[in-house]
N, C-alpha and C positions, 0 to 999 in steps of 0.2 A: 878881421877881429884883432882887436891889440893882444899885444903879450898878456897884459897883466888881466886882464879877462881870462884867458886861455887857462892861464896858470888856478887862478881862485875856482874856475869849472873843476880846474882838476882834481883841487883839492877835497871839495865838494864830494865830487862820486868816490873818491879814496875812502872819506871818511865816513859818507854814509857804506859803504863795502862793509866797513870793520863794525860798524853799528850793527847792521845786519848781520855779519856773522857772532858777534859777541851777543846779540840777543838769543840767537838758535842756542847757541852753548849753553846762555841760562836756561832757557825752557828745557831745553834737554835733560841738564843737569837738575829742574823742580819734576821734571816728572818721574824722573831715577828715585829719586828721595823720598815721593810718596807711594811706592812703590812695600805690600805689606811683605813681610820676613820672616818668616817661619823659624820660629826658636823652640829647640829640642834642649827639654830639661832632664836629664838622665838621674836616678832616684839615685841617692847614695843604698851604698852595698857593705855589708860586712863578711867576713871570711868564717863562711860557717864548715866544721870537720864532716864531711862525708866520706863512706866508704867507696873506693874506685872501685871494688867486684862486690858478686853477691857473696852475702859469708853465709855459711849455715850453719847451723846450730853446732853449739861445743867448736866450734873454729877459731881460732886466737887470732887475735889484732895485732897488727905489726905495721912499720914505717911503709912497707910493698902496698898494704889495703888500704891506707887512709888518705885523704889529699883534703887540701885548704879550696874549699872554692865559694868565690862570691855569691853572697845570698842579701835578695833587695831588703833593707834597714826594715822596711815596714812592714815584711812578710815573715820576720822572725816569730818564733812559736816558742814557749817557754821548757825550757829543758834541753835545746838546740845547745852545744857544743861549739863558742868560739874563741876566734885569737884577742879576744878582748876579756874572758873573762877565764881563758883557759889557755894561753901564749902554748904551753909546752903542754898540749895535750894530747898531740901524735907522740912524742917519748913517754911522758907518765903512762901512757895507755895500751902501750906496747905489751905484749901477751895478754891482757885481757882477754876472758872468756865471750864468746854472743850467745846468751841465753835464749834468742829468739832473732827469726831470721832478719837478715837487712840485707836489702836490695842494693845494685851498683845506682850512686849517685845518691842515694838515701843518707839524711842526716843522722851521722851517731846519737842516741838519744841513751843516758844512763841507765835506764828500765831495759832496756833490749843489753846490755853487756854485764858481767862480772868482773870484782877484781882479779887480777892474775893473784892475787894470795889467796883468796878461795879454793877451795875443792870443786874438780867440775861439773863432781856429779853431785853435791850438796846443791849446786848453784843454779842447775839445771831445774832441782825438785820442786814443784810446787810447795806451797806453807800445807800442812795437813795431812800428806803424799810419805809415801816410801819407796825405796828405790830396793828390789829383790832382783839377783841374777839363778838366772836359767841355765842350765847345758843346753846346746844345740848342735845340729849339723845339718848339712844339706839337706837331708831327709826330714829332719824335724820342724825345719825352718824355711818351709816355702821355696825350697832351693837356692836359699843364697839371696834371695830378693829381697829381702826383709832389712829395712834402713830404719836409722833413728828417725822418731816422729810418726810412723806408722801405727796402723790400729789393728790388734789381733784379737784372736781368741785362744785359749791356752784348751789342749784336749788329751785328757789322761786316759793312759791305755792302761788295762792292769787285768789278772788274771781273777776269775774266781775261785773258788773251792773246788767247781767241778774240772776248773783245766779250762775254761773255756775265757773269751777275750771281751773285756767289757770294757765298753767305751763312754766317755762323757763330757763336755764343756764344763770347765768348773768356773773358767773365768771370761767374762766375754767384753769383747770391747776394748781393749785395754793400750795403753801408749805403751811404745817403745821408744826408752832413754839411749839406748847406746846401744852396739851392737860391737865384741870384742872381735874385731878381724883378725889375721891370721892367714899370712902366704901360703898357699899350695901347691907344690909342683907337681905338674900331672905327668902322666904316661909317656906324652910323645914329648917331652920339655916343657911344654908350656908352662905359665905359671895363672894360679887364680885367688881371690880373694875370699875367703870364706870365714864363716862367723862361728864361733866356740859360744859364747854365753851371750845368751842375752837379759839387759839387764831394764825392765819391768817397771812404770810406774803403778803402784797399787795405794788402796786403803789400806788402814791399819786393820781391818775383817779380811781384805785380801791377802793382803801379807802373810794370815792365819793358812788362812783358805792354803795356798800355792804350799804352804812348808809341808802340810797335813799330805796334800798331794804326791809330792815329793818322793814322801816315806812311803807312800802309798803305792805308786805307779810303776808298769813295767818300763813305759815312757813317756815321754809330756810334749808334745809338740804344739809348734806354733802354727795358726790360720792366718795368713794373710787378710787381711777384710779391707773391702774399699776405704774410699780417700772420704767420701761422703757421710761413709758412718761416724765419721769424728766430730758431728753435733748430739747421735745419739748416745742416751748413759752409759757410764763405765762401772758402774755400781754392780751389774749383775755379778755373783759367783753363788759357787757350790758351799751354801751355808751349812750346811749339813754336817759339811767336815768340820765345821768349828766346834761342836758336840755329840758327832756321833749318832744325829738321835735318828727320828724313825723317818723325818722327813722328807728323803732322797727321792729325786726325782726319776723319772721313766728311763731306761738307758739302752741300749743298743746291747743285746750278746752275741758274737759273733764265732759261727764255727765251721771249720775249713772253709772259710773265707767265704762265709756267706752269713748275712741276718737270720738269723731263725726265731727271733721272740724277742718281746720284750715286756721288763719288767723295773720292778724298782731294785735299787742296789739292794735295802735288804733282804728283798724275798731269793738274790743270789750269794747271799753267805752262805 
């Protein structure tokens, strides 16, 4: 076979080589590109103020409870707390009162806090509502268990004419606002927390009611009552005290510490 044959064969299978490999690349490369691509659209966010713990009631807000945390643009709720319509509102907010609880990670909403220039116990009150303190002590107050937000019944002890001990609910149902703590050092060192007054959300007829009692009683202690009763009313008391009059209810006489009858308060004057 001549040279120049040899040579033009060669070139030949060279060039179809590169043909063939430069086709595989484009195919390669057309099937890459129609290949589909998943595209992740992440919603925009705004910095809405939540509280980092839970705060309970009367607990004051400070830079330690609040934190800035991303909340998605679209699931904002009106009255939400951000750095778009409130920049500095972990410092303005600073000692504000929680008139109602908020959970850790729960957005500050305005209706749940007071201002720190408020009173705490005005701010606490319901519109309509009055706020009356009580003496208490361990003995009077369920031993000490007795928290703000709690539902009792108020039970006045009081003597009759003849010496003997009459008992009665005057007020039933009723919220507790505050409870005045007060350190106790006991016997073997320890130390314990215990309540002096407590201080009562009532009607303006309870308010009556409780003060009448007062003057009245040899003591007035508080019932503990479930969590559950605080859908039922809080309206009940001892109307009776408001006028004196003949209406009193059935009550307990108790002597050397045992029931022995019962009757109505005035058939024991």
């Amino acid at each position: 076979m001549k040279p120049a044959r040899i040579i033009i064969l060669a070139v030949a299978v060279v060039s179809a080589g590169v043909a063939g490999v430069l086709a595989l690349q484009i195919a390669r490369g057309g099937a890459s590109s129609q290949e589909p691509q998943t595209v992740v659209e992440h919603e925009p966010t705004i910095n809405v103020l939540v509280a980092k713990e839970s705060l309970p009631v009367g607990s004051r807000l400070n830079p330690e409870t609040l934190a800035w945390a991303a909340w998605p643009e679209g699931s904002l709720v009106e009255g939400f707390i951000t750095d778009r319509n409130r920049p500095d509102a972990m410092e303005s907010l600073s000692g504000a009162i929680v008139r109602m609880p908020i959970f850790n990670g729960e957005p500050v909403r305005p209706e749940k806090i007071a201002d720190s220039s408020n009173r705490i116990m005005s701010s606490l009150l319901p519109s309509g509502k009055r706020a009356v303190a009580t003496e208490i002590s361990v003995a009077t107050g369920a031993g000490g268990f007795i928290l703000p937000n709690d539902r009792v019944d108020v039970i006045m002890v009081r003597k009759s004419s003849e010496g003997s001990l009459l008992t009665e609910t005057v007020l039933s149902n009723v919220r507790v606002l505050a409870i005045d703590q007060q350190i106790q050092e006991n016997d073997d060192g320890s130390k314990s927390v215990v309540g002096t007054t407590a201080t009562l959300e009532l009607t303006p007829d309870q308010t009556k009611v409780i003060a009448v009692a007062q003057e009245m009683a040899e003591r007035l202690s508080l019932a503990l009552r479930s969590i559950a009763d605080a859908q039922e009313p809080d309206t009940t008391a001892a109307d009776y005290l408001l006028s004196g009059g003949s209406g009193m209810p059935v009550i307990q006489v108790i002597k050397t510490g045992e029931i022995v009858t019962g009757g109505s308060a005035a058939s024991q004057r």
